[in-house]
C-alpha positions as CSV (number, residue, x, y, z in Angstrom):
1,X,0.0,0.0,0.0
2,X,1.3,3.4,-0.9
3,X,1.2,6.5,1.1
4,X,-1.0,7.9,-0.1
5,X,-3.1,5.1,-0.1
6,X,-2.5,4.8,4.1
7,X,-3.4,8.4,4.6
8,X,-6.6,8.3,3.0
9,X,-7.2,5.1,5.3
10,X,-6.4,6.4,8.7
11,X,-8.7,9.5,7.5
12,X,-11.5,7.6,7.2
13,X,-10.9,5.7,10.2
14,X,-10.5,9.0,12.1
15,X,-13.4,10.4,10.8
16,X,-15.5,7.1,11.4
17,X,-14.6,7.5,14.6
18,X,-15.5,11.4,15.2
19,X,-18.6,10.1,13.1
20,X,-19.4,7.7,16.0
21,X,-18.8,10.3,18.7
22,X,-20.4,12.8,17.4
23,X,-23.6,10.2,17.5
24,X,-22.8,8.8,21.0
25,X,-22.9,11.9,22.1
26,X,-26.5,12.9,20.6
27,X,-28.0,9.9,21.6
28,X,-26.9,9.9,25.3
29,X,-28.3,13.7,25.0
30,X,-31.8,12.6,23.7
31,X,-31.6,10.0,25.9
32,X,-31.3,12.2,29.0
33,X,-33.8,14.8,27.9
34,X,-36.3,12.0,27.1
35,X,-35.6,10.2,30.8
36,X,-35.7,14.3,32.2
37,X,-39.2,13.9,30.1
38,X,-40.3,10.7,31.4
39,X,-39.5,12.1,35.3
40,X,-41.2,15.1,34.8
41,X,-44.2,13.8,33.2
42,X,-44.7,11.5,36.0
43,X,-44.7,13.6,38.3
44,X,-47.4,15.8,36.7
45,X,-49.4,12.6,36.2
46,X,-49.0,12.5,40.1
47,X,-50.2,16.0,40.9
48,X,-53.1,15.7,38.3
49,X,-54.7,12.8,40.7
50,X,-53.8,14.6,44.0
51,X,-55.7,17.5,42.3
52,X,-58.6,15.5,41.4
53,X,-58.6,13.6,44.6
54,X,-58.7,16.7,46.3
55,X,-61.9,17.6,44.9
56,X,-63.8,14.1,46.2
57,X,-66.2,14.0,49.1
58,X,-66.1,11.0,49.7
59,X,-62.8,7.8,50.2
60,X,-61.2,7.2,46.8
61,X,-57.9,4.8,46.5
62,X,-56.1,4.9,43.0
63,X,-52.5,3.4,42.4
64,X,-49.9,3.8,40.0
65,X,-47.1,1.9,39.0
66,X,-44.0,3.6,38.4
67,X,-40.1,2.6,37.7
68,X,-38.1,2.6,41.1
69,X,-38.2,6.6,42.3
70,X,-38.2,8.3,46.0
71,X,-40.9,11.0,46.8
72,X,-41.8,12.9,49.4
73,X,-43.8,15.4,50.5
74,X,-43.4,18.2,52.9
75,X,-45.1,21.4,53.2
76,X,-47.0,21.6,50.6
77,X,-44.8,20.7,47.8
78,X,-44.0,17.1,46.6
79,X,-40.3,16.0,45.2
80,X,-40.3,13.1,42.9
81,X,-36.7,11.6,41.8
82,X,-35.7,8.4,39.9
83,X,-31.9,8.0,39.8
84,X,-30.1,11.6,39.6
85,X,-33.3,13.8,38.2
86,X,-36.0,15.3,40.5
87,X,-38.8,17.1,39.5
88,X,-40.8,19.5,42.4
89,X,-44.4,20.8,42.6
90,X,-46.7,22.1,44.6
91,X,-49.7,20.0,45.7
92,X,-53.1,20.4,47.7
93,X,-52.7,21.3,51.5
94,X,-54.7,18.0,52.3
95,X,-52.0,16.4,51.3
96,X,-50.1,14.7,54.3
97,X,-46.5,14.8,54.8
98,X,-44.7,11.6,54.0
99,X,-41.1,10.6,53.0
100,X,-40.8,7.2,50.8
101,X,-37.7,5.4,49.2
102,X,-37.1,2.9,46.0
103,X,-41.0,2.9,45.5
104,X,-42.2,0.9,42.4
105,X,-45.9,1.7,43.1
106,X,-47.8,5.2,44.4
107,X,-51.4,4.3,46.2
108,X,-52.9,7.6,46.6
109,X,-55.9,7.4,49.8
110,X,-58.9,10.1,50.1
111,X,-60.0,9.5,53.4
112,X,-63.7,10.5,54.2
113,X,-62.0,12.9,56.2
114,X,-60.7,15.2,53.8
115,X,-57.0,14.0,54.0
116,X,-55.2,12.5,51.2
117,X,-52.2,9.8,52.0
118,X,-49.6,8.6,49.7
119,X,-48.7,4.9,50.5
120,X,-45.3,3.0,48.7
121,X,-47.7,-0.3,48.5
122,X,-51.2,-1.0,48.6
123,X,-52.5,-0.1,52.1
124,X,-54.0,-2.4,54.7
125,X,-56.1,0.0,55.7
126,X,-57.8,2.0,53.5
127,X,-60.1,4.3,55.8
128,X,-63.2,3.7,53.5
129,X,-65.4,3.2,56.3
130,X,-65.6,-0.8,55.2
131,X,-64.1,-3.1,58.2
132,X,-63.0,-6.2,55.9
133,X,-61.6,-8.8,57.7
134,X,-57.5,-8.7,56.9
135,X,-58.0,-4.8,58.5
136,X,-58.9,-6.3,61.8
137,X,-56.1,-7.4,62.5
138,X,-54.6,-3.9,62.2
139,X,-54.5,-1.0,63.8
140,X,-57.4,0.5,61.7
141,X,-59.8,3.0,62.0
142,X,-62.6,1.3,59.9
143,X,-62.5,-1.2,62.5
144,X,-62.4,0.5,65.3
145,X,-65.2,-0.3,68.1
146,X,-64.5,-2.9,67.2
147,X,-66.4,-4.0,63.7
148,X,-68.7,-6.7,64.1
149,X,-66.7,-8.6,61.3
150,X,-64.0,-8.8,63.5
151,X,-65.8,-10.5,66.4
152,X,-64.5,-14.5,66.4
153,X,-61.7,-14.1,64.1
154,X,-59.7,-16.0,66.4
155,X,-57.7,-12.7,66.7
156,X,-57.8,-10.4,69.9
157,X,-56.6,-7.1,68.9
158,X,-56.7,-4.3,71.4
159,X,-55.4,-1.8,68.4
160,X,-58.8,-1.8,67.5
161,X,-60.2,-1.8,71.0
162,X,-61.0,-5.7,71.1
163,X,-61.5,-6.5,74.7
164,X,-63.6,-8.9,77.0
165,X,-66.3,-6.9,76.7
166,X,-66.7,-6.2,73.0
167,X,-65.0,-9.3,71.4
168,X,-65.6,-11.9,74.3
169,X,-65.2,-14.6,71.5
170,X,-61.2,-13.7,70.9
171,X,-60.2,-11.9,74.2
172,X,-61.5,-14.5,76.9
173,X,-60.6,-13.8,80.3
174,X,-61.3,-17.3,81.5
175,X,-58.5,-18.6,79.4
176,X,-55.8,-16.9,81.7
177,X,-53.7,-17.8,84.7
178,X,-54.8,-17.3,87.6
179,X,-58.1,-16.8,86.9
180,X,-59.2,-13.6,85.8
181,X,-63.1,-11.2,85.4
182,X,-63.4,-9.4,82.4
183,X,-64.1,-5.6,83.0
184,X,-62.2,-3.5,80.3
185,X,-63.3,-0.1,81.8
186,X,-61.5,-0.8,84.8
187,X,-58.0,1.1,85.2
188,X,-56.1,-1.7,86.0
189,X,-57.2,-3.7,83.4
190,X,-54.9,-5.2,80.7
191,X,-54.9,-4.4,77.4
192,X,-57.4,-7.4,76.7
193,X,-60.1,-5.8,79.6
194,X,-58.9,-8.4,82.2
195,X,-58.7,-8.0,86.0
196,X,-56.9,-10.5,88.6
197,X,-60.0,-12.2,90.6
198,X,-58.9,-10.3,93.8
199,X,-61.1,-7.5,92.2
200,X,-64.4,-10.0,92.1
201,X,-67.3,-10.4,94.8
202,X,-66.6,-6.4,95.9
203,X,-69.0,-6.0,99.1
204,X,-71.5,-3.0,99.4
205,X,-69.8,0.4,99.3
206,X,-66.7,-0.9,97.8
207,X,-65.0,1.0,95.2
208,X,-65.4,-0.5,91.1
209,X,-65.7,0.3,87.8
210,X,-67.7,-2.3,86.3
211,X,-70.5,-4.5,86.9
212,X,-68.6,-8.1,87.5
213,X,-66.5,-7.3,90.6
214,X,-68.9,-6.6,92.4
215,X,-71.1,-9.8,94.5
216,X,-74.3,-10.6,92.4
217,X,-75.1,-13.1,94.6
218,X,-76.0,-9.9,96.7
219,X,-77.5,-8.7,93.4
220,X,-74.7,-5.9,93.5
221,X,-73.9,-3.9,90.4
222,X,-71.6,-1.5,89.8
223,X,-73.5,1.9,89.9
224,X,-72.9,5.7,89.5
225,X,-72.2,7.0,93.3
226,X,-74.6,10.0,94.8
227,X,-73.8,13.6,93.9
228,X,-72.8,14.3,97.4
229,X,-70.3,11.8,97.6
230,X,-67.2,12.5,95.5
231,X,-64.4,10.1,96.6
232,X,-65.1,7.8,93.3
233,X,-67.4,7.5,91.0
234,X,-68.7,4.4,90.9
235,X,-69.9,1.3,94.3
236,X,-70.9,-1.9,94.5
237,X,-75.0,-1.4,95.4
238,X,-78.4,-3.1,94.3
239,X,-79.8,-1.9,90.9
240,X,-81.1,2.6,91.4
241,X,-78.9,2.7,94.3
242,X,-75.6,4.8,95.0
243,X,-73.2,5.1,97.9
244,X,-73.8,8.2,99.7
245,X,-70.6,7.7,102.0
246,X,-72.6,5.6,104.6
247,X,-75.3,3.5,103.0
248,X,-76.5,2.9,99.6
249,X,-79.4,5.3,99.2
250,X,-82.1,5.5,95.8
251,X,-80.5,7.5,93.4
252,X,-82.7,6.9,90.1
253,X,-86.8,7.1,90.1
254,X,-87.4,3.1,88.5
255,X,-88.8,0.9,90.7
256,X,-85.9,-2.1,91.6
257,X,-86.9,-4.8,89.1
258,X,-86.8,-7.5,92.2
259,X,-90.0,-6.2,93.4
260,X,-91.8,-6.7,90.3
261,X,-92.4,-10.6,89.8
262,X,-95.9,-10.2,88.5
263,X,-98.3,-8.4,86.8
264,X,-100.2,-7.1,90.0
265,X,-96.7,-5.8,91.1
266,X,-97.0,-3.4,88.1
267,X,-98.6,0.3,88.2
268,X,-101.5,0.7,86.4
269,X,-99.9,3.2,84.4
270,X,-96.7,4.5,83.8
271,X,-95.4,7.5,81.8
272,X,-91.7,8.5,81.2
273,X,-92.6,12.1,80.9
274,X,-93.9,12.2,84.5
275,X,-91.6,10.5,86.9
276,X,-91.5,12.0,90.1
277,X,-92.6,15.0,88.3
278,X,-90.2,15.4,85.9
279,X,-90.0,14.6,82.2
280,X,-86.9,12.1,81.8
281,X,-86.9,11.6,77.8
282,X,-85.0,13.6,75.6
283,X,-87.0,16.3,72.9
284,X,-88.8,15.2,69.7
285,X,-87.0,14.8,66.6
286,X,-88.6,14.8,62.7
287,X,-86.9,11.8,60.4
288,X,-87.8,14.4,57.5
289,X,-88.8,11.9,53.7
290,X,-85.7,9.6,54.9
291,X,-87.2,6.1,56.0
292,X,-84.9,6.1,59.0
293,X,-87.8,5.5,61.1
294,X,-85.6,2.7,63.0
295,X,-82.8,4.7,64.0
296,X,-84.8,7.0,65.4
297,X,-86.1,4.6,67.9
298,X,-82.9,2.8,69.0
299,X,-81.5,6.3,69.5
300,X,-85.0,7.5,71.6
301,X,-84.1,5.0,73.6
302,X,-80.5,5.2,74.4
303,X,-81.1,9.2,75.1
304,X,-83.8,8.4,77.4
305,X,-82.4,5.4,79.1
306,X,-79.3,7.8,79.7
307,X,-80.8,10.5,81.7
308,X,-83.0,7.9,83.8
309,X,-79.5,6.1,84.8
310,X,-77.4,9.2,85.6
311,X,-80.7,10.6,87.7
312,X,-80.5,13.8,85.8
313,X,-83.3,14.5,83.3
314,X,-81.4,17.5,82.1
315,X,-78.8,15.4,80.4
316,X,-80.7,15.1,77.3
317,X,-77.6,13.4,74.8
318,X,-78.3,14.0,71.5
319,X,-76.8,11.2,70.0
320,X,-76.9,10.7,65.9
321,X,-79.2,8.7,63.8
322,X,-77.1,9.3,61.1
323,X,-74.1,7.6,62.2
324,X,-76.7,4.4,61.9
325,X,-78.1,5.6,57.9
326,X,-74.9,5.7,56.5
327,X,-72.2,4.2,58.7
328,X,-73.5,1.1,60.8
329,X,-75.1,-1.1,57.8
330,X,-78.0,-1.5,59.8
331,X,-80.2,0.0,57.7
332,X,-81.3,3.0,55.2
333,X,-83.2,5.6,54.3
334,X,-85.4,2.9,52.8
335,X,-85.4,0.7,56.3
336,X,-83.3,-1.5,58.8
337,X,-83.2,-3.5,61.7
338,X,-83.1,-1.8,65.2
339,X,-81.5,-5.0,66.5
340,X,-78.5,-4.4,64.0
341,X,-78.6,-0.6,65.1
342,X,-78.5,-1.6,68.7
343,X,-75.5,-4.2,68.0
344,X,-73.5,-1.5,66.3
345,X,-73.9,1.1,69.0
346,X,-73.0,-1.5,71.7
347,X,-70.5,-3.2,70.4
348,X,-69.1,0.4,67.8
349,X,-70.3,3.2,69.5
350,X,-72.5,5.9,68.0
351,X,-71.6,9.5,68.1
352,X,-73.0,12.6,69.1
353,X,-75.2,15.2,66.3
354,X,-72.3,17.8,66.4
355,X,-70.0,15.1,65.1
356,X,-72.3,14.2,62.4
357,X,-75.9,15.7,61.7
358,X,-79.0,14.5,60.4
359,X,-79.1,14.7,56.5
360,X,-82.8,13.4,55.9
361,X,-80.9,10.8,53.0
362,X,-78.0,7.9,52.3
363,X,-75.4,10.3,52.6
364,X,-71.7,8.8,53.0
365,X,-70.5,7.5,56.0
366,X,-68.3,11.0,57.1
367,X,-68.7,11.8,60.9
368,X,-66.1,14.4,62.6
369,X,-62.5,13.6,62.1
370,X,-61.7,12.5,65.6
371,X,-65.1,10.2,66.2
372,X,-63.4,7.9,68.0
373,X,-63.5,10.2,71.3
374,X,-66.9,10.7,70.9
375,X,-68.5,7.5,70.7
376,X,-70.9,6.3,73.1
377,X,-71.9,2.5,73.6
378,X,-74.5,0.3,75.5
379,X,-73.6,-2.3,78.3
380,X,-76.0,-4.6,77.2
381,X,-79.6,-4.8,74.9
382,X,-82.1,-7.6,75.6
383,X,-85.1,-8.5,73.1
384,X,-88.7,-9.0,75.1
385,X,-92.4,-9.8,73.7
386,X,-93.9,-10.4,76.6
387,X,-97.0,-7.7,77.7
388,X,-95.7,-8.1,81.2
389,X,-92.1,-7.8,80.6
390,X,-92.8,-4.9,77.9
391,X,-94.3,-2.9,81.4
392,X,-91.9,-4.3,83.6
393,X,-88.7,-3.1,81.9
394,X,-90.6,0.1,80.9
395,X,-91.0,0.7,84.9
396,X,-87.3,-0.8,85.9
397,X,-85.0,0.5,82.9
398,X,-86.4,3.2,81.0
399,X,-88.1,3.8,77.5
400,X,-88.3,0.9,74.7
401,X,-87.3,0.5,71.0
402,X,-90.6,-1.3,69.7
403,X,-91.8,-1.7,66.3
404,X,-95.6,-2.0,64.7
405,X,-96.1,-4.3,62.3
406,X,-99.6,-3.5,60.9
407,X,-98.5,0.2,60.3
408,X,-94.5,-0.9,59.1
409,X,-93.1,1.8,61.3
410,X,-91.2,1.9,64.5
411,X,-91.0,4.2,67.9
412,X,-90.0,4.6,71.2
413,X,-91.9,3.3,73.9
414,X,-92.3,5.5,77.0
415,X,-94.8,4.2,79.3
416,X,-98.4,2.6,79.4
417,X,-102.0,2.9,80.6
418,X,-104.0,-0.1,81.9
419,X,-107.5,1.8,81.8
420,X,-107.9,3.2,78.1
421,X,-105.5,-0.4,77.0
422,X,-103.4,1.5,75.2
423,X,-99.5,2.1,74.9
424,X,-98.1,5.5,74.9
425,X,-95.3,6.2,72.4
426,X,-92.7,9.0,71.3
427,X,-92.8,9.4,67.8
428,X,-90.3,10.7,64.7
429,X,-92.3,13.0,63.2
430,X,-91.6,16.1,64.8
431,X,-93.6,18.1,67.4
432,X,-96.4,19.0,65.1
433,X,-97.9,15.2,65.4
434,X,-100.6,14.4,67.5
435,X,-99.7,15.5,71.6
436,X,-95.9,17.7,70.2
437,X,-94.7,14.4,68.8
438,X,-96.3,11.7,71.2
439,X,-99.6,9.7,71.4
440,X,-101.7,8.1,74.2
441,X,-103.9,6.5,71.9
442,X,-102.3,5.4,68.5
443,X,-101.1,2.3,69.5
444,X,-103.3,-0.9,71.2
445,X,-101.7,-3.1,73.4
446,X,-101.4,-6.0,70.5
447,X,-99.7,-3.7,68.7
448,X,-96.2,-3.9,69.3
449,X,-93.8,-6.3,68.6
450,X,-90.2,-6.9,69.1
451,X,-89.2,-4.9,71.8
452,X,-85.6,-3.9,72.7
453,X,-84.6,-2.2,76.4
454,X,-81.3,-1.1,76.6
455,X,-78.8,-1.1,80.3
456,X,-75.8,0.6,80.6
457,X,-75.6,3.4,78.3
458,X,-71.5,4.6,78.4
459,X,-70.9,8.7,77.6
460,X,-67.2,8.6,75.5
């Protein structure tokens, strides 16, 4: 080969090469803009759903799934990176903070609350208001009371406030050694609602804080002291009794249901609106178009029940009948079951009107953000039928949740009148009905069916 021939070689070769650089170079550039792109475009993708989840009412989950990035979020602005690029925006202030690595999916959670949380997985929870059955055995809100769907799982979890008391299925005291009473609302109870036997059989005047310490072969419960004696709440004495510092004196106008054993121990009439001259049940409400007819009654019920246990007819709770339309599954606007309502408040809670009012309609389940403080519950319910225990747990306990089955409606049962036959009842349909919202006459004695009393009503 000549020389000429070998220069002309090595200048192709050279320029091959500068060729090849030249089109490295441009392709690593395209490359990195088109990555900068990709970045950047995801994370407008990710503030265009926290916008439009920020706008929903109601709970909304969506997830995403995304090549292997960090994000976080922190004062209002969320920074997205994936290897050396990062991309910042602002987001909506409901937003929550939060701080996660080497994610390959984004779950974005509108809570009915308002909030919005960004989760690296699929959560556990998803605070839909739906208790399913892998949430109960987390620490989850939807669960909390706890759900009936998590009552014998097999799985006690106090996260979810799972005791004795409310799960007795999965947190049995029995099962422990030494032996143990269950009685979660006492202070020294464990996280399961248990209490060393030392605490059971409590004697008259003794200190306690729930119903099984004390001796019912005495027929001793644990009741509410009298307002002049302030050293505890709460003694060992029979049923409407309190400890007064030396003896255990009447401290609620029913009659103790031991005297009552048959239909000639009864009054011949009885009305909750006159008690030892005071009215004890709480004001008339109107149910509005809604067919919520149902709640209405379990809540007349509780109220009622609550002022004739605490011996104070002011009290008057006002407890919410829409926490059962829209978050108990009891019922609807089109119907339930006060049974199911009663379960739900005794074994959930229900909260109080300011937490989440009367709507009239199926509105989503969205009571105040901090709920759980502001639940109240029932120590027990019992189903009756018969006329003479209908009266006899009217007289001893308070007003009744009672359905009619000829009209398809149900009330609140608040006393009775052996002359005229007739039951008298507190009805849902404001003031403007018959006698301001109650009758003395609508209702026959053969009329009712299905009757629930309530015992224990429990202010959060």
């Amino acid at each position: 080969m000549g020389l000429n021939e070998y220069i002309i070689v090595v200048g192709i070769i050279i320029v091959g090469i500068i060729f090849f650089l030249a089109v490295q170079t441009y392709v690593m550039s395209s490359t990195k803009e088109t990555f900068e792109y990709g970045v950047q475009g995801t994370a407008d993708r990710i503030g265009c759903v926290l916008e439009r989840l920020s706008a929903e009412s109601s709970y909304t989950r969506y997830c995403l799934n995304i090549s292997l990035s960090d994000l976080k979020v922190e004062q209002g602005y969320l920074t997205f990176k994936q290897r050396e690029e990062s991309y910042i925006l602002p987001v909506p202030k409901e937003v929550k903070n939060t701080d996660l690595k080497e994610i390959a999916t984004v779950c974005f959670v509108h809570s009915p609350s308002g909030e919005i949380s960004i989760y690296g997985e699929i959560p556990v929870c998803d605070t839909d208001t739906i208790c399913t059955i892998d949430e109960c055995k987390e620490d989850c809100q939807d669960c909390y009371g706890p759900d009936s769907i998590c009552v014998g799982d097999g799985f006690c979890n106090p996260y979810i406030r799972e005791n004795c008391d409310t799960s007795p299925e999965d947190c049995n005291c029995s099962d422990k050694n030494p032996t143990y009473i269950c009685c979660p609302s006492d202070p020294v109870a464990d996280d399961f609602g248990c209490v060393d036997e030392a605490r059971q059989n409590l004697s008259k005047n003794k200190e306690c804080f729930c119903n099984n310490e004390c001796n019912s072969t005495a027929n001793l419960t644990c009741n509410p002291t009298t307002p002049t004696f302030t050293d505890f709440d709460k003694a060992c004495c029979p049923l409407g009794y309190g400890w007064n510092g030396s003896d255990c004196e009447k401290t609620s106008p029913t009659i103790p249901c031991d005297n009552i054993t048959s239909p000639s121990d009864l009054p011949s009439s009885w009305d909750w609106r006159n008690v030892d001259g005071k009215n004890w049940m709480t004001p008339v409400r109107f149910q509005g178009s809604c067919g919520s007819c149902w709640a209405f009654s379990a809540v007349g019920a509780v109220e009622g029940t609550y002022n004739i246990e605490q011996n104070d007819n002011t009290l008057d709770p006002d407890l919410s009948e829409q926490d059962l339309v829209s978050c108990s599954s009891a019922g609807s606007c089109s119907g339930g079951l006060r049974y199911s309502a009663l379960y739900y408040i005794n074994n959930t809670g229900i909260v109080n009107e300011t937490c989440f009012s009367y709507k009239a309609d199926d509105a989503p389940c969205d009571r105040c953000v901090n709920y759980i403080y502001k639940q109240w519950t029932l120590n027990n319910y019992h189903q009756i039928t018969d006329k003479f225990e209908i009266k006899k747990r009217l007289v001893c306990n308070g007003p009744l949740s009672v359905a009619i089955p000829s009209r398809s409606h149900a009330i609140v049962l608040v006393g009775y009148n052996d002359s005229t036959r007739n039951w008298i009842i507190k009805n849902s349909w404001g003031t403007g009905w018959q006698d301001g919202g109650y009758s003395d006459s609508w209702v026959g004695y053969g009329e009712v069916r299905y009757n629930y009393y309530v015992k224990g009503v429990n202010a959060p």
